[in-house]
C-alpha positions in Angstrom: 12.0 -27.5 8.2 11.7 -23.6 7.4 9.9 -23.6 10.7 13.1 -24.8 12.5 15.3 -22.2 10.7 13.1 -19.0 11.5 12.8 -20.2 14.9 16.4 -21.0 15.6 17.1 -17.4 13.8 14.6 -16.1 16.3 16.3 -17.4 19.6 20.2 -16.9 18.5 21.7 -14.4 20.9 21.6 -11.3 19.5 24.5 -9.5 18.4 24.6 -6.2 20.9 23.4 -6.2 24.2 22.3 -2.8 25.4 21.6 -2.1 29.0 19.9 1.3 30.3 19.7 2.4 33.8 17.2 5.4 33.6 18.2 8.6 36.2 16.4 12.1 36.4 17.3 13.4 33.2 19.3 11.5 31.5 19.8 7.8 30.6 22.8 5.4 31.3 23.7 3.5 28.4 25.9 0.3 28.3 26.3 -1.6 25.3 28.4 -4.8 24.7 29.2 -6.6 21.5 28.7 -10.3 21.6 29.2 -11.0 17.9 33.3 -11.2 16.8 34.7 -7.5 15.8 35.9 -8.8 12.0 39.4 -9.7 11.3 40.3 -6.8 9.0 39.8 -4.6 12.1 42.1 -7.0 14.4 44.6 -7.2 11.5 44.4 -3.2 11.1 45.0 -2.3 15.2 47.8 -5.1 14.9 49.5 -3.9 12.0 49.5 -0.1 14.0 46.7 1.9 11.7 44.0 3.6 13.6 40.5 1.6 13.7 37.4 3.0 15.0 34.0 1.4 16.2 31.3 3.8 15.6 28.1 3.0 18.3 24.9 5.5 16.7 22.2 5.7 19.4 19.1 7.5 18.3 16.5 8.1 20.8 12.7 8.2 19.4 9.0 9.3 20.7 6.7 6.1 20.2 4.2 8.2 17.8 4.6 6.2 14.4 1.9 8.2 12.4 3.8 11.7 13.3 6.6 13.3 11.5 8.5 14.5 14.6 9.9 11.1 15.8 13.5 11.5 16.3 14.0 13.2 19.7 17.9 12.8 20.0 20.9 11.7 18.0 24.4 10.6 19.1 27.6 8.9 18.4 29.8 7.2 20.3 33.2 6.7 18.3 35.8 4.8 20.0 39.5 4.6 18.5 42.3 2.3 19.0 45.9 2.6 17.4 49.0 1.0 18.0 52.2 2.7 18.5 54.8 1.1 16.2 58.1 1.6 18.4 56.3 1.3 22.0 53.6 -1.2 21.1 51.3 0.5 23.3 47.8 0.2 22.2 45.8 3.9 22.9 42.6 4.2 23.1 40.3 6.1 23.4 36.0 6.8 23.5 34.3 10.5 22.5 30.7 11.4 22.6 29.7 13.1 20.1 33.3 14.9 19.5 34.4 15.4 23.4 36.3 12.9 24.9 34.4 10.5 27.3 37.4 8.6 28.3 40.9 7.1 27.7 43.4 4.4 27.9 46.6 2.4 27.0 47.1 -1.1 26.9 49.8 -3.2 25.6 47.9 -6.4 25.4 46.0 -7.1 22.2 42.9 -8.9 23.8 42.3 -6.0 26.6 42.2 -3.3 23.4 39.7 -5.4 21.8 37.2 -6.2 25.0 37.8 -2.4 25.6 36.9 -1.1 22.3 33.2 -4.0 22.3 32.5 -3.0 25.5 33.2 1.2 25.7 32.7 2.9 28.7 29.3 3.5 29.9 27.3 6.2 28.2 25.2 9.2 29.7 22.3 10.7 27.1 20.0 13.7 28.2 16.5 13.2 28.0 13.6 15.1 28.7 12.4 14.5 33.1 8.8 14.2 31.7 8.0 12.3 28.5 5.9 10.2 26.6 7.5 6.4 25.7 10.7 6.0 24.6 12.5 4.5 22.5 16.4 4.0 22.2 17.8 2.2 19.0 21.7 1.2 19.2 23.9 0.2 16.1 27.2 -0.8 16.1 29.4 -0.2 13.2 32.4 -1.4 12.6 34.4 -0.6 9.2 32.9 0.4 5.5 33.5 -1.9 2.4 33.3 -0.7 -1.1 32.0 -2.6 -4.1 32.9 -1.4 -7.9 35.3 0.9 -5.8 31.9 3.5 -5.2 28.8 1.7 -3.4 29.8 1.9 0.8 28.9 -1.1 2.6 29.1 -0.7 6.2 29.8 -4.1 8.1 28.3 -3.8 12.0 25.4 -4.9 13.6 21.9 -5.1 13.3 19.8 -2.2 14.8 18.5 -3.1 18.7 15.5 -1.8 19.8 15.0 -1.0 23.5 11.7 0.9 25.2 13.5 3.2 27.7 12.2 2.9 31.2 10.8 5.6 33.6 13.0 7.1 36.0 12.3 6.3 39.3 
């Protein structure tokens, strides 16, 4: 029986889906979220507040024993909020701070598939380097419990080896 369980745990779809296209110097990233973005957030762009899904992509050098692992950080943050008189929905995606790209929508659905699947990513990487590895997080809103311990509600951390460019 626990057999069963671990293995239907092991095959469920994961919850992002991260694609990388690998060019001369940099790295395309596209990541999708296939789990359901929580229904405080839904509630929150409804009501008109400003939500925000943060995507942190870290890029590392395959050398476990070394100190110097993390190559590259970034952030991806992408912002919806609902105008109260117009009902347009804005949106918009910035890369670590500068904008990456922007729209409006007045359809609640379109914001949402917008905001799980942002616009496709580029990341600098070194043209020559050792193996790769790019981990992806998606996280959507923090919780508090006792009003001071932060629980951030997202996604699970996915693990991709980054391919050679051609």
């Amino acid at each position: 029986m626990v057999g069963l369980l671990v293995l239907l745990a092991a095959t469920a779809a994961p919850e992002l889906e991260v694609n990388l296209t690998p060019a001369p110097g940099r790295l395309l990233v596209q990541v999708t979220v296939q789990k359901p973005i929580p229904q405080e957030w839904v509630e929150g762009l409804a009501g008109g507040a400003p939500v925000a899904v943060t995507y942190r992509m870290k890029i590392f050098r395959n050398r476990r024993f070394l100190w110097d692992q993390r190559l590259a950080s970034h952030e991806l943050v992408v912002r919806a909020q609902k105008d109260p008189v117009s009902a347009v929905i804005s949106l918009q995606a910035e890369l670590d701070g500068e904008v990456l790209a922007s729209s409006q929508t007045a359809k609640l659905e379109q914001a949402l598939q917008w905001v799980s699947r942002p616009p496709t990513v580029e990341l600098p990487i070194p043209l020559h380097h050792e193996p790769l590895w790019l981990l992806v997080r998606a996280e959507f809103l923090t919780k508090y419990k006792l009003l001071v311990i932060p629980v951030t509600e997202g996604t699970d951390w996915v693990t991709r080896a980054v391919p050679e460019a051609p």
